[in-house]
N, C-alpha and C positions, 0 to 999 in steps of 0.2 A: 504494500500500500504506500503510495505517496500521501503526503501530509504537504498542502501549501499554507503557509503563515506571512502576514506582514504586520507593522505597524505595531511593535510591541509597544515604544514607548515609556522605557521603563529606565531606572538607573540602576539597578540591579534583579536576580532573579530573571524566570522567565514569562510570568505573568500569566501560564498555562493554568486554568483550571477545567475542571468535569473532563467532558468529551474530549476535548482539544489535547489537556493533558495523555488522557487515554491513547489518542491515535497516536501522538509523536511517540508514546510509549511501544507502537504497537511496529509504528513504521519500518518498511525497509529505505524511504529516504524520503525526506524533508527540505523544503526548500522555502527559501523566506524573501519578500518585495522589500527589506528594508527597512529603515526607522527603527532601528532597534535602542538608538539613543545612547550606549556606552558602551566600549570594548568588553565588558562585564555579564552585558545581557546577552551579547554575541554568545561569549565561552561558558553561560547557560544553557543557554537552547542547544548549542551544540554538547554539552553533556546532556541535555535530558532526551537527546534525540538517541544516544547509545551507540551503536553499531551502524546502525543506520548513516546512510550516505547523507550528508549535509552539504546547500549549497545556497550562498546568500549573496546578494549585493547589497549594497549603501543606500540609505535614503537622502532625504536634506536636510531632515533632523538628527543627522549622526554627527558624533564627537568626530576630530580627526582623527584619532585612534581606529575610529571605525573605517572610515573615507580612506586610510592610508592603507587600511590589512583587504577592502574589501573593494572588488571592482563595482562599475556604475552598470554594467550592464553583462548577461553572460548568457552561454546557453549549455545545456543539458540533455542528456536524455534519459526516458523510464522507458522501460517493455517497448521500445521500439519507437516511441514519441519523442521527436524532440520540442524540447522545452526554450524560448527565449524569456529571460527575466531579467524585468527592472522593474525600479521604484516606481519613476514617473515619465519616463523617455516619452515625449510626446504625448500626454495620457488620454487624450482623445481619443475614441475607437479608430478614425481616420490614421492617427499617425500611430496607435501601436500596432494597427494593421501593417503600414506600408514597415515599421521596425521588425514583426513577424517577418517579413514577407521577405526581407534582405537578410536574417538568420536563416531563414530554409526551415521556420517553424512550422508545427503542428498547432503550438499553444502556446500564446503570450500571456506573461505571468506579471503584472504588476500590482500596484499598492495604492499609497497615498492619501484616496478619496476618503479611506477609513469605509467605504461603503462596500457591503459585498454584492459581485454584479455579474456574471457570464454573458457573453454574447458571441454566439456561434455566427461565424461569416463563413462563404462557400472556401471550404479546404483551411480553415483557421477559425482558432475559437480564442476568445480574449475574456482572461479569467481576474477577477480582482477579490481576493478571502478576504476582503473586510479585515479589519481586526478581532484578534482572539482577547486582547487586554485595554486598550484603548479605542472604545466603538465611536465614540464622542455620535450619539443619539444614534445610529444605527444599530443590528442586531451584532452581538460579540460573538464573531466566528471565526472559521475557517473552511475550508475545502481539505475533501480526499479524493484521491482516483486509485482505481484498483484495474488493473488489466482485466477486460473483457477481450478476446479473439485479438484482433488484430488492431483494438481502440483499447482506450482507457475512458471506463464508466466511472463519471464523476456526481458530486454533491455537494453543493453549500450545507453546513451546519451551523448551527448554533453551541456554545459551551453547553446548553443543555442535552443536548442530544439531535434536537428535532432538524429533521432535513426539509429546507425549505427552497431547496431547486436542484433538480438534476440535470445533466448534460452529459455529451458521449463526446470524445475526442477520438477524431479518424485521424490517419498518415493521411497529408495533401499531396506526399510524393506519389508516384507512380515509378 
């Protein structure tokens, strides 16, 4: 299972609770939009994530601590998707599309809004987990994806549990 996280916000600790805590416990890898706010909450997450593959960039609420260990923009991949993640690279659907679309992404992973939002485009889907610790009035979440066949079946959650959207990630390669 992937675990996507942003927007901790925090000066220590990881700010995981319920569900949230649960999955990064549970995960094979973890990946975060940024804002984590101190070198401190980085080298949190990445213990509570365990074995699990971790892989973060910087927001613009980060220490240089953060900004210096961590790049602005990266990509990844899980079970055969690949991932581009940033913070806020253009955060309009418009411009992290055309930012997918110059990665050779499946799935663009950003932050920022604090708001959690999927929006599937033809051959790309652009994912934003809200925050798990800092919702500032949104719902306090995150996203999972699990491999389904040849996509990753995904879901916004809440720290409570409740799934309040799902979406499927295709390869846009051929």
């Amino acid at each position: 299972m992937l675990v996507v996280l942003s927007d901790t916000h925090r000066t220590d600790g990881t700010g995981l609770v319920g569900a949230a805590a649960e999955a990064v416990a549970d995960a094979d890898a973890v990946v975060h939009a940024g804002d984590f706010t101190t070198d401190a909450v980085v080298e949190s997450l990445r213990e509570a994530a365990g074995d699990a593959a971790f892989t973060a960039v910087h927001g613009n609420a980060d220490s240089p601590a953060v900004t210096e260990r961590l790049p602005t923009e990266t990509t990844v991949e899980y079970a055969g998707i690949r991932i581009a993640l940033t913070h806020r690279n253009r955060s309009e659907a418009t411009g992290l599309a055309i930012f997918g679309r110059q990665q050779g992404a499946d799935l663009v992973v950003s932050g920022h809004t604090h708001r959690p939002s999927v929006e599937e485009l033809e051959q790309l889907t652009l994912l934003n987990p809200g925050s798990h610790a800092d919702p500032r009035g949104a719902k306090q979440s995150f996203a999972v994806l699990e491999p389904d066949g040849d996509a990753l079946a995904g879901e916004l959650r809440t720290v409570d549990g409740e799934r309040f959207a799902t979406f499927t990630v295709n390869t846009g390669r051929e």
